[in-house]
NUFI-549082 format. One record per residue (C-alpha): residue number from 1; x, y, z. Coordinates in Angstrom, 1 decimal. Layout:
<rs>
NUM,X,Y,Z .
...
</rs>
This chain:
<rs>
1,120.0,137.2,88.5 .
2,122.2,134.9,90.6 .
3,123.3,131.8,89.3 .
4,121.5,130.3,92.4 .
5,119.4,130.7,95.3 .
6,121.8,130.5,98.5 .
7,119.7,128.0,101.2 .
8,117.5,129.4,103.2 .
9,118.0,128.9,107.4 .
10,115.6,128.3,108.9 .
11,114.0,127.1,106.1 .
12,109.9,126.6,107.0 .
13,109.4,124.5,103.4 .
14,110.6,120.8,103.1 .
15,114.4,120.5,102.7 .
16,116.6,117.4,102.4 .
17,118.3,118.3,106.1 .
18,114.7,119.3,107.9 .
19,112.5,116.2,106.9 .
20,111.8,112.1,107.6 .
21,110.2,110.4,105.6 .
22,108.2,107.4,106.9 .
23,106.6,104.8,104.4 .
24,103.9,102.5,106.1 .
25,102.9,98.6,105.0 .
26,103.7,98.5,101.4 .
27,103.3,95.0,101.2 .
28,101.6,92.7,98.4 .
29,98.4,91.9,101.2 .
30,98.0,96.0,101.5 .
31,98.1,96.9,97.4 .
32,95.5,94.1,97.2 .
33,93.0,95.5,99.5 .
34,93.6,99.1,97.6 .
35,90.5,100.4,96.0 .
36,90.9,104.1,95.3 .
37,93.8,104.2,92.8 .
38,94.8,101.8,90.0 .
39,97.5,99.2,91.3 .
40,100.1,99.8,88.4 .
41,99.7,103.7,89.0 .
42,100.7,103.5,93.2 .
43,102.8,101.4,92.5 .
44,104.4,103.4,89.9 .
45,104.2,106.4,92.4 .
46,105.3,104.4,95.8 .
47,108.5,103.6,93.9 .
48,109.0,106.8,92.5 .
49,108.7,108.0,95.9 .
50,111.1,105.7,97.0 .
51,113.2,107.1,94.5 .
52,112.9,110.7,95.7 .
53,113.9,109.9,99.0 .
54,117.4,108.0,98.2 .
55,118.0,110.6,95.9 .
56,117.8,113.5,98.1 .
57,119.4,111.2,100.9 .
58,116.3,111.6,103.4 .
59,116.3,109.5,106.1 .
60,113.4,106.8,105.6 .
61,111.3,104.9,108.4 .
62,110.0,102.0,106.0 .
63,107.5,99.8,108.1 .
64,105.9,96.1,107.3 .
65,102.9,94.8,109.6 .
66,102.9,91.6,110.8 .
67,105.7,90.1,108.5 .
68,107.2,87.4,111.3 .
69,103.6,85.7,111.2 .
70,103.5,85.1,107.5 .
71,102.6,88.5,105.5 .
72,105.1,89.4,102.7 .
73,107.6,92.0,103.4 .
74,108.0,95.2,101.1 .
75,107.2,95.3,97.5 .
76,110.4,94.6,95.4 .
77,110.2,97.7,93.0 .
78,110.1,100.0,96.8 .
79,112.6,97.8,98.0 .
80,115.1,98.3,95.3 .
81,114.3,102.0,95.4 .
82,115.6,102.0,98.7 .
83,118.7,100.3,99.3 .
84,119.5,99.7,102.7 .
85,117.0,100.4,104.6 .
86,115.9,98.2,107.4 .
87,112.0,97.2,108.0 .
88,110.9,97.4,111.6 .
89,108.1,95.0,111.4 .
90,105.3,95.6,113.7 .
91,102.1,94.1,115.0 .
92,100.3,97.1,116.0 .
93,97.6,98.4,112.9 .
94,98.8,102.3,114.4 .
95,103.0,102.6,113.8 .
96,102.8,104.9,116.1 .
97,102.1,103.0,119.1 .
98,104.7,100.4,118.2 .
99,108.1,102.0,120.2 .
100,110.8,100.7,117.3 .
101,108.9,102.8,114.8 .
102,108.4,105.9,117.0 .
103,112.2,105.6,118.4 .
104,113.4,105.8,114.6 .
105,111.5,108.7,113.6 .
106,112.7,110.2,117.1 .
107,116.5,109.5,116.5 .
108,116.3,111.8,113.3 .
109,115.5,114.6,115.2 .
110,113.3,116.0,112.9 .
111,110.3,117.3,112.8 .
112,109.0,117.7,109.5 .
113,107.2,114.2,109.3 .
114,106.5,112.7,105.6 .
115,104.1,109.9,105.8 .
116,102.8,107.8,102.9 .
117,101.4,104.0,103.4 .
118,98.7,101.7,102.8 .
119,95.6,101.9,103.6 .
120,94.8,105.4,103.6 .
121,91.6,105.3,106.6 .
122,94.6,102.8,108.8 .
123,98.0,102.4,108.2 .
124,98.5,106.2,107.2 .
125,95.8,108.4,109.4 .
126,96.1,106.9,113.0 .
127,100.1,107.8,112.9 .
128,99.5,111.0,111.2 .
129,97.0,111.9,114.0 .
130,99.5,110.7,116.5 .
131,102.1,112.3,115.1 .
132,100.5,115.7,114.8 .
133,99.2,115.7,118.6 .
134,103.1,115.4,119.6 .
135,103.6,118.2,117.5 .
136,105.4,117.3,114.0 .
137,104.5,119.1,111.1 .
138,102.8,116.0,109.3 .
139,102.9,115.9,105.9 .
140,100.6,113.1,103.7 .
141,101.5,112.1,100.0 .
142,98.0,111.8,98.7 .
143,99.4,110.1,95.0 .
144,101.5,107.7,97.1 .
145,98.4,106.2,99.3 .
146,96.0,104.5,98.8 .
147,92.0,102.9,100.8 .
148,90.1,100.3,100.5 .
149,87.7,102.5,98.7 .
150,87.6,105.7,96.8 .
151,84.8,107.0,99.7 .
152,87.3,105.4,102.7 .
153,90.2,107.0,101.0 .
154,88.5,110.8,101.0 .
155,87.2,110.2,104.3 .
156,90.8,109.5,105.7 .
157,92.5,112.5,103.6 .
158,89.6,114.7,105.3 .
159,90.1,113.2,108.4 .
160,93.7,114.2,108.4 .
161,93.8,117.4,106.5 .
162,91.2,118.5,109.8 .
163,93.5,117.5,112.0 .
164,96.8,119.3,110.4 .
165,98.2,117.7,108.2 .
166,99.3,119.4,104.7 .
167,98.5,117.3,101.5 .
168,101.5,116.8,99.1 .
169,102.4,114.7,96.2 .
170,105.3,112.7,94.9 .
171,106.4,115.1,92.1 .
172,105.9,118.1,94.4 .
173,107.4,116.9,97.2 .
174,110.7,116.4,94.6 .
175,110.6,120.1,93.7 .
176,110.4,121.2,97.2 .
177,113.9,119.7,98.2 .
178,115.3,120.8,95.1 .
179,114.0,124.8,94.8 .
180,116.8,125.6,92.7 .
181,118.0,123.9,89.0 .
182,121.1,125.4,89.8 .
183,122.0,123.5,92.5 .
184,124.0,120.5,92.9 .
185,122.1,117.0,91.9 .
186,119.4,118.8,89.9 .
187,120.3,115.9,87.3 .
188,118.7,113.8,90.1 .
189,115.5,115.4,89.5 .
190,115.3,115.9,85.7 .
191,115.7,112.0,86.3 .
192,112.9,111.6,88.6 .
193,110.3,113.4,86.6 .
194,111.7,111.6,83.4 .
195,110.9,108.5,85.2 .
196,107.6,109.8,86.5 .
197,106.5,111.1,83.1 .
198,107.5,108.1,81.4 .
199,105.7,105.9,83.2 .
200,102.5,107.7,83.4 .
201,103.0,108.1,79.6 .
202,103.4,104.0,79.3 .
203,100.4,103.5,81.8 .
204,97.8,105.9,79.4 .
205,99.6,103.6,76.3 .
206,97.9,100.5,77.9 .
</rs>
């Protein structure tokens, strides 16, 4: 057996070079409204997400709404998970229709759109939509999202799942860019799921 698994190109799954990931409106107003998933578990996951993302060096469209007229900016744990990256701070409820958002995810080049955000039945499924009618390959972190209600939240992931997009979640989404332990910077996800297993072990310990 080889001591690793030479990189596929084209490669059709999620790689570190083929993939943006864009996180939508993580902001202390949007967790509040969140109904479907405990707080301290998203946030837990949002962060670890963050996490995946810096470690694997994808580029990151991180969004606020509304922010210049008195809403709070980012989440500190999400903000430290991603050091410096810019917010492009919007008005519009779709990202998608705001032209600094869209122009980011342009410059990447890619295709391979990652979308997580709050809420799930807003903020995440009118860009997804969007995104998929213009042709990306949309892909939703379901663990990472959250709606204003279990039923709203369900709704939206059905919603988008009809339209195209492919469910993934955080600790999936880390095994996809990695595909090989023997690769360089596997350490970076043996740290990842230690941090993710940890703290879901600490969140069950109450």
């Amino acid at each position: 057996m080889a001591d690793v698994t030479p990189v596929r190109s084209p490669d059709w799954l999620l790689t570190p070079d083929n993939a943006v990931l864009a996180m939508i409106d993580y902001q202390p107003d949007q967790y509040a409204g969140v109904g479907s998933i405990a707080h301290d578990e998203l946030l837990l996951n949002v962060t670890m997400l963050g996490r995946v993302a810096t470690a694997f060096e994808l580029p990151v469209v991180l969004s606020t709404v509304y922010v210049k007229h008195g809403m709070t900016g980012t989440n500190p744990e999400l903000r430290a998970a991603l050091p410096g990256v810019p917010e492009i701070d919007r008005t519009t409820l779709n990202s998608w229709e705001d032209p600094d958002f869209r122009a980011a995810v342009e410059a990447t080049g890619r295709r391979k759109l990652i979308v997580a955000g709050l809420w799930s039945e807003i903020c995440v499924a009118f860009p997804v939509i969007d995104a998929l009618k213009e042709g990306y390959e949309v892909y939703v972190v379901v663990d990472a999202i959250g709606g204003v209600s279990k039923a709203a939240h369900d709704a939206a992931l059905q919603r988008m799942v009809q339209a195209g997009a492919r469910p993934i979640s955080v600790l999936g989404l880390a095994g996809e860019l990695q595909r090989d332990w023997a690769r360089p910077g596997d350490d970076r996800l043996r740290g990842i799921l230690r941090g993710w297993f940890g703290g879901h072990a600490q969140l069950r310990r109450g």
